[in-house]
N, C-alpha and C positions, 0 to 999 in steps of 0.2 A: 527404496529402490525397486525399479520394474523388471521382471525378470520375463524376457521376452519367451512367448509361448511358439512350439514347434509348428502348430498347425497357421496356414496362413487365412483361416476364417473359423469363428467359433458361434454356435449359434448365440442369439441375445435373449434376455428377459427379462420381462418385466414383474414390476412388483407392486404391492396392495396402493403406493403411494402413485403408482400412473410412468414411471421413472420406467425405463427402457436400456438396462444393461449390455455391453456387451466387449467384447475385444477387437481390437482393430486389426487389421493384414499384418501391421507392424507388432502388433502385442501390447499395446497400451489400451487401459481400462478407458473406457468410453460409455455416453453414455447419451439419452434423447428423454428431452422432457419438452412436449409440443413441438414449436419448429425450430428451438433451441438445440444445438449438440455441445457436450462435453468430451476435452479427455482431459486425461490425468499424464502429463510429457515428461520426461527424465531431462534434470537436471543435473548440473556437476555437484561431487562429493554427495552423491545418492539425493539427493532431494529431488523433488518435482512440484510443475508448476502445472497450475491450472490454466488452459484453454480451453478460447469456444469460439463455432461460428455458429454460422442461422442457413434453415431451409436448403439443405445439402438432399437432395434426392434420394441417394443410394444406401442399401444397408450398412449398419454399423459394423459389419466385417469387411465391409471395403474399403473404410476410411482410411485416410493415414494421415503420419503427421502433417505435410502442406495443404490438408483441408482445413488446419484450424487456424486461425491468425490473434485474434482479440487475448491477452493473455491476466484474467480480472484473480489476478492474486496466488497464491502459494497454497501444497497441501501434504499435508504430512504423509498419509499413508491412502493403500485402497479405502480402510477402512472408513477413513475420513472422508474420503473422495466420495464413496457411496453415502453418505450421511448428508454431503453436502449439496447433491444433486436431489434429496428426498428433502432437504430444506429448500432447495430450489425451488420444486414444485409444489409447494405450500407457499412460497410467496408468489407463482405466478397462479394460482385457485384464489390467495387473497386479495391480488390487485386485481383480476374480473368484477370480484365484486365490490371494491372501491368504485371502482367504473369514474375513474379519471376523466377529465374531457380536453381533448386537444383543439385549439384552436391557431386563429392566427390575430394578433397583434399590432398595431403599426406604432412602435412606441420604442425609449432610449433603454438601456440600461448601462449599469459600468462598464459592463464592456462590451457595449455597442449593441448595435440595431437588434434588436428582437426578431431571428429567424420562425421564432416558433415557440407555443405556451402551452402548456397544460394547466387545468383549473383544478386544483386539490379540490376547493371548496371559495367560498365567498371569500375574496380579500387574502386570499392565499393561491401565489401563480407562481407555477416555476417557468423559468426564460430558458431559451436556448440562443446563442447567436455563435459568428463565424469561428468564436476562438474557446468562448466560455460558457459560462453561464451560470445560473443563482437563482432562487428565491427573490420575487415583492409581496410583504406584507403591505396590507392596508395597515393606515394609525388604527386603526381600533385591533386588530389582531398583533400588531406589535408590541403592545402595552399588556398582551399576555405573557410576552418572554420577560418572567419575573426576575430573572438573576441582571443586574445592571453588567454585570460582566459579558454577558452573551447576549445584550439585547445591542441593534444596531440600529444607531438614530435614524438613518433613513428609508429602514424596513428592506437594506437588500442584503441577501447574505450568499456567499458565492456558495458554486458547487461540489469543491475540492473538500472542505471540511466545515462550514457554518449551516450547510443544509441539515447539518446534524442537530443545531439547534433549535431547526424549524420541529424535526422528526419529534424532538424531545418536548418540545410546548406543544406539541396537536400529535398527540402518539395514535388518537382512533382515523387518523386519514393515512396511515402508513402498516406495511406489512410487518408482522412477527421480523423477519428478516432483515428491512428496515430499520426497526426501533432497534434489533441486537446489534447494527453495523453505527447507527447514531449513537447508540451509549458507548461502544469502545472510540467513537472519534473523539466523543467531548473528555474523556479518561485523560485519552491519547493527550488534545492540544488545549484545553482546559480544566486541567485537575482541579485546579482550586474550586474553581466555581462547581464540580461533579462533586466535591466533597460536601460542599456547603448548602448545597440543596440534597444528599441523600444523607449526609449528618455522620457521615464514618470517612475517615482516611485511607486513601489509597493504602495496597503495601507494595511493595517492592514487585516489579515485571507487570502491575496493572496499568502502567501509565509510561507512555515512552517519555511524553514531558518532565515528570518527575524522575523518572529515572532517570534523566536527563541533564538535568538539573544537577542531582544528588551528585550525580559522578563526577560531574566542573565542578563541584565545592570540593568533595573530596579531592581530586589531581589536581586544583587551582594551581601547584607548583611545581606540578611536573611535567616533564617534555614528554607532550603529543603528538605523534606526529600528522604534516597536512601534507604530504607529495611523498610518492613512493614510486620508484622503480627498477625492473631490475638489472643490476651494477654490469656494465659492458667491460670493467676494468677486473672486478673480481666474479669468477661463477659461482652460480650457488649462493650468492647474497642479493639482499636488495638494498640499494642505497635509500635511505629518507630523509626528509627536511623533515625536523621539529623543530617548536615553539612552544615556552611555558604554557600551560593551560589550553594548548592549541589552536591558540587565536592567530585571526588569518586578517589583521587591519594593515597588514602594510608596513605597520611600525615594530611590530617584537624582533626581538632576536632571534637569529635561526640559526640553528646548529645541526648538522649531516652526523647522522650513524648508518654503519653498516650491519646488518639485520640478517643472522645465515633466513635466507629465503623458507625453509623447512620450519622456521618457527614466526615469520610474520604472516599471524592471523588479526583481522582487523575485526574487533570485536563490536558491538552495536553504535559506540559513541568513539572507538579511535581505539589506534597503538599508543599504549602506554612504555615510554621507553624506561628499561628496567636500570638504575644506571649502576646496579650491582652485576650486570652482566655485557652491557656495552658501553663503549667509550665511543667522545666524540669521534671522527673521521674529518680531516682536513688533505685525504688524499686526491686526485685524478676523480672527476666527479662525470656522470651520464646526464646531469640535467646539463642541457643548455644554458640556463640562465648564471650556472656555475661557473662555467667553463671560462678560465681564463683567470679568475678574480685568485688573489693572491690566498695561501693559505694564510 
């Protein structure tokens, strides 16, 4: 949590790492590393998110929050936030000297016309177009991504989570930065295939997939719930639909509990309903799609 400071400007500094400190008018840690700015925003129930915009003119004691828009992730504490900005500027000193090259294109991809390329290296081009964009390997650079699990027949791999797989087969064209955010994606959306190329098993919180996983084996037969809101009939509760295992095909059965609102927290994969502590609900319901239909 950010605990806003009295003064409405504090001087900034910088540090051995090139990173440029400081507090904003409002009192949020901020921060400049070249024409990059950082701050560190409060969030609800104490947390904070990281933003950032580019080439703001004025000093870091006059920012506020409507300077920054771009919001690339979550941070714990200052602590972190200053750690994150001095990793920042080691991946932007490493990608100088990559010395990418941008060009332009006239060519398809999956998802449409190539606005714009950068050339990592020979036979490795990442796309940009109106909505997406991804990785083309050439056939001889594809035939490096060794796991048959993560290699993709036609050499394109999007930019949401496969570009990780690029990062992970050509790790010297990519920053420290880079290679750390490619190893937690393939964790993230293909464990198996991270295990079987580094030869040890996940454990538990390394892998959202797997944990993922593990949790639908274990509650396979308990009510999940998939809609939540809160009860215009009873205060203080929130009404929700669940479903065995929490599947949302249109065909399970769905059954309403009513949830005192002070204890429905929605934990990383679902509400698991306790049913030592609530019973269904077949009363006066706040969904629409309820209303009306017979208890």
């Amino acid at each position: 949590m950010i605990t806003p400071v009295s003064q409405s400007a504090q001087p900034s500094s910088s540090d051995s790492s090139g990173v440029e400190f400081g507090r904003s008018t409002d009192g949020m840690p901020v921060a400049r590393v070249g024409y990059l700015f950082f701050a560190m925003v409060p969030a609800r129930d104490g947390q904070s998110f990281l933003a950032s915009a580019w080439r703001i003119t004025r000093p870091l004691s006059d920012l506020k929050r409507d300077d920054f828009y771009s919001h690339p992730g979550t941070v714990e504490n200052e602590a972190a936030f200053r750690e994150r900005m001095v990793e920042q500027a080691e991946h932007c000193h490493e990608l100088r000297a990559l010395a990418r090259q941008s060009v332009r294109m006239n060519c398809s991809t999956p998802w449409g016309a190539s606005q714009g390329a950068t050339i990592y290296a020979d036979g490795i081009v990442s796309h940009t177009t109106a909505g997406h964009g991804g990785f083309k390997l050439s056939a001889a650079r594809n035939v490096a991504v060794h796991h048959p699990m993560l290699r993709a027949d036609g050499g394109w791999y999007e930019e949401d989570a496969a570009w990780a797989i690029v990062a992970l087969t050509f790790p010297d064209l990519f920053t420290r930065y880079e290679r750390k955010c490619a190893d937690k994606t393939v964790r993230d959306t293909w464990p198996d295939a991270w295990e079987a190329i580094h030869g040890r098993s996940l454990l538990p919180g390394e892998s959202h997939e797997k944990d993922r996983k593990a949790f639908a084996q274990v509650h396979a037969g308990d009510w999940i719930v998939i809609s939540a809101l809160r009860s215009d009939h009873h205060p203080g509760m929130t009404e929700v639909i669940a479903t065995i295992g929490g599947k949302r095909d249109g065909r399970a059965e769905e059954r309403r509990f009513l949830i005192p609102s002070d204890d429905y927290a929605v934990g990383r994969f679902g509400f698991v309903i306790d049913g030592t502590k609530y019973a269904a609900y077949d009363g006066p319901s706040s969904f629409a799609g309820w209303r009306g239909r017979a208890a």
